[in-house]
N, C-alpha and C positions, 0 to 999 in steps of 0.2 A: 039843511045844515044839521050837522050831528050836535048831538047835547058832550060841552067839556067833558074827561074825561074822568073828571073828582066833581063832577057836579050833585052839590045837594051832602058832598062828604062835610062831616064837623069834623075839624082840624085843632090841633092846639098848639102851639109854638112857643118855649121859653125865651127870653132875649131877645124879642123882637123888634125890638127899637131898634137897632143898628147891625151893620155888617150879615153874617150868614142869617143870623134870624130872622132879619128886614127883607132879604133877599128869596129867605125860604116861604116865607109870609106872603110876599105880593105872587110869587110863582105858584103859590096854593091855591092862591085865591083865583089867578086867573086862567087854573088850569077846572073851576069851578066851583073849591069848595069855599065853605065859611068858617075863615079863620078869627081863632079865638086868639088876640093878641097880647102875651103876658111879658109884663117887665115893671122894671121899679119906676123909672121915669115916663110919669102919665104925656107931657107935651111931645115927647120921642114917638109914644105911641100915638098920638093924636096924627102926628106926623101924619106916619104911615097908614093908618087909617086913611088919611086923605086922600092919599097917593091910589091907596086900594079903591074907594070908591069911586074915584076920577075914573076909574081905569073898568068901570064898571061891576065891581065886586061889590063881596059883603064882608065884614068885618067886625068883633067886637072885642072890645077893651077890658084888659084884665090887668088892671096897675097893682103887682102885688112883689113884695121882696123876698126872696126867697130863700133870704137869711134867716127869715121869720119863720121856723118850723110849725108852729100852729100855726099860722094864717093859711098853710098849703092843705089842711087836713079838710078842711068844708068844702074844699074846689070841687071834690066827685059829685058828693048831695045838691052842692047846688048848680053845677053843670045837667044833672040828669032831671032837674026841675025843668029848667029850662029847654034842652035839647034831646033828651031822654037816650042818648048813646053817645061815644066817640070812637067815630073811625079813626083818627091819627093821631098820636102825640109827637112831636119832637122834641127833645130834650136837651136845647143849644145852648141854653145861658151858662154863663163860667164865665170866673174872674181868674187874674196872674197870681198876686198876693203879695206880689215883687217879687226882686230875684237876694238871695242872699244868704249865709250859710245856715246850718241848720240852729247851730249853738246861738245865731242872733234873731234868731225869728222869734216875733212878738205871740204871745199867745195867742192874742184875740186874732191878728193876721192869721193864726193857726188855722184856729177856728171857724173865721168866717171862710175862706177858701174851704176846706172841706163839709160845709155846713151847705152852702152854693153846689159848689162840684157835686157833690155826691151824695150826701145825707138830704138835699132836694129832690135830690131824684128818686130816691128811695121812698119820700113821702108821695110823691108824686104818683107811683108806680100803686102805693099802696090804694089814693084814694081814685085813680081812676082807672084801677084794672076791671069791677065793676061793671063800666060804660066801657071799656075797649071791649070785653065779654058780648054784649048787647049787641054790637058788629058784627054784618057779615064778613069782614073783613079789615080786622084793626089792626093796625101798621104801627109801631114803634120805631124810634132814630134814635138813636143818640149818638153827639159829635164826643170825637176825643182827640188826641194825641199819643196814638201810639208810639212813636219813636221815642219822645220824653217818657213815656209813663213804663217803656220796657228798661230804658237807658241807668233807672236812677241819674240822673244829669246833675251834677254839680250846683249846687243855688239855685234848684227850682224845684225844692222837696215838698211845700204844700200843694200845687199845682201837681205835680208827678206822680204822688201819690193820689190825688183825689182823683187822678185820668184812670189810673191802674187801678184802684179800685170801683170805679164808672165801667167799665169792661168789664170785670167781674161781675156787676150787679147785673148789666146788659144779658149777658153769655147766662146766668142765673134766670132769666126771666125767659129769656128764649126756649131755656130747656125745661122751664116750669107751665111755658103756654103750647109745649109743643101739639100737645094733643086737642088746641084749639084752634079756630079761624085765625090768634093771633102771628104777626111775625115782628120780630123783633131783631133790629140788625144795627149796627154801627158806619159810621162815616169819619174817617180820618181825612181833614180837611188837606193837612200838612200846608206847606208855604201861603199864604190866604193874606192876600190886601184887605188886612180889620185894625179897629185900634187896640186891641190886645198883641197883637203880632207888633206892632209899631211900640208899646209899651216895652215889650223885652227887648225887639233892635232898636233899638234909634237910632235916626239917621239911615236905615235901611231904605231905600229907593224900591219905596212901594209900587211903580209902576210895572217893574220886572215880575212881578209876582200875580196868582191868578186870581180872578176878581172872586168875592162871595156867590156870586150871580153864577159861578162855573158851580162850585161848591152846593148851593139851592139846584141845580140840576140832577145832579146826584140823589141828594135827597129826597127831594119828590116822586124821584123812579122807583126809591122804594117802598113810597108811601104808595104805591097804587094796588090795587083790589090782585092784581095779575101778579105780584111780587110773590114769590115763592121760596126764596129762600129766609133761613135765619139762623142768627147767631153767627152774623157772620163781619168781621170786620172790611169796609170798604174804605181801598184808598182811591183818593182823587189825587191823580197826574201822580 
C-alpha cells in the first residue's frame, strides 16, 4: 500500500469549523497530513476534530479570533516550537458584514470585516512565512470572490473590498516567493452550499448549488508538493 499523498505534511486551515474549511480540513487530513484546525468557535472545532480522528487522522486545535490582530502574531514561534515547518496554509475564514449601502455601514462592521478578510491574512502571511520557507514545498490558498471583489456590487462594499484587496495581497506574495519552493494561488469558490452564501440569499435553495466538499477538492490539488503553478486565480465550476 502506498503512504497518502500529504502524509506527514503540517497543514493549517482558517475557518474550519464549518463549510469549505471543514471540508478542506477532513480532505487534508485524509489525504495524510496533520491539520492544524483554526477558528473562533472551540466546540465547532472539537466537532471536526472528531470527525478527523474517527476517520483515522490527526488533528489539532487552534481556537483563536482573527479579529484579534495580536493574538495571530505568536502563531509562527509557536507553531515552529512545536512542528518546526509548515507545508500548507489555507486562508478560508471570512465573514459578510451584511449587505447595505455604504453611507450606512457601521464602523465597527467596517472594521471587523476587513480586519477578518484581509488584515488577517496579512498577519498571517507575516508570522508564517518563516515555517512555509523551512518547506520543501509550501503551498499557499487563499479563497475569495472574485466576481464581487472585481464588480464593486452594490451593498456589499466591506466584503468586496476585503476580497479585492485578498487578491492583491495573494498575487503580492506569490510574486515575492517566486524565487522559492513557495506557491501561492487562489480558489474562487463562486456559487457554494455555506452559511455565508445562505447569509446574503435567503431562501436560496441551497441544494442546487455545489457542495464545499467540491470546492476542498480544488483546494487540496493545490496544496500538493506537485503544484506548480502560482499566482494564479482558480475557479470552481
Amino acid at each position: 500500500m502506498t503512504d497518502p499523498v500529504l502524509k506527514d505534511r503540517i497543514a493549517l486551515i482558517t475557518g474550519a469549523s464549518r463549510g469549505i474549511g471543514r471540508a478542506t480540513a477532513k480532505l487534508l487530513a485524509a489525504d495524510g497530513a496533520h491539520v492544524l484546525l483554526l477558528g473562533r468557535d472551540r466546540k465547532r472545532l472539537e466537532a471536526v476534530d472528531d470527525e478527523i480522528n474517527a476517520a483515522g487522522g490527526k488533528a489539532t486545535l487552534i481556537p483563536l479570533d482573527l479579529a484579534n490582530g495580536a493574538a495571530i502574531d505568536p502563531l509562527g514561534p509557536s507553531l515552529y516550537e512545536r512542528f518546526g515547518r509548515l507545508d500548507i496554509f489555507v486562508g478560508n475564514a471570512a465573514i459578510l458584514g451584511g449587505l447595505r449601502p455604504l453611507n450606512h455601514i457601521p464602523s465597527q462592521t467596517w472594521e471587523k470585516v476587513l480586519a477578518v478578510n484581509l488584515t488577517a491574512n496579512w498577519r498571517l502571511i507575516r508570522t508564517l512565512d518563516p515555517l512555509l520557507r523551512l518547506s520543501d514545498a509550501g503551498r499557499v490558498v487563499f479563497v475569495t470572490s472574485s466576481r464581487v471583489a472585481a464588480q464593486g456590487r452594490a451593498y456589499w462594499a466591506p466584503y468586496s473590498v476585503s476580497k479585492a484587496g485578498l487578491e492583491t495581497l495573494a498575487k503580492t506574495y506569490a510574486n515575492e516567493t517566486a524565487d522559492s519552493a513557495i506557491k501561492v494561488n487562489i480558489v474562487d469558490p463562486r456559487a457554494t452550499a455555506t452559511s455565508m452564501r445562505a447569509e446574503a440569499y435567503p431562501g436560496e435553495d441551497q441544494s442546487t448549488l455545489k457542495s464545499p466538499a467540491q470546492v476542498a477538492e480544488t483546494i487540496v490539488k493545490l496544496c500538493l508538493p506537485s503544484t506548480t503553478d502560482t499566482g494564479q486565480i482558480v475557479p470552481v465550476g
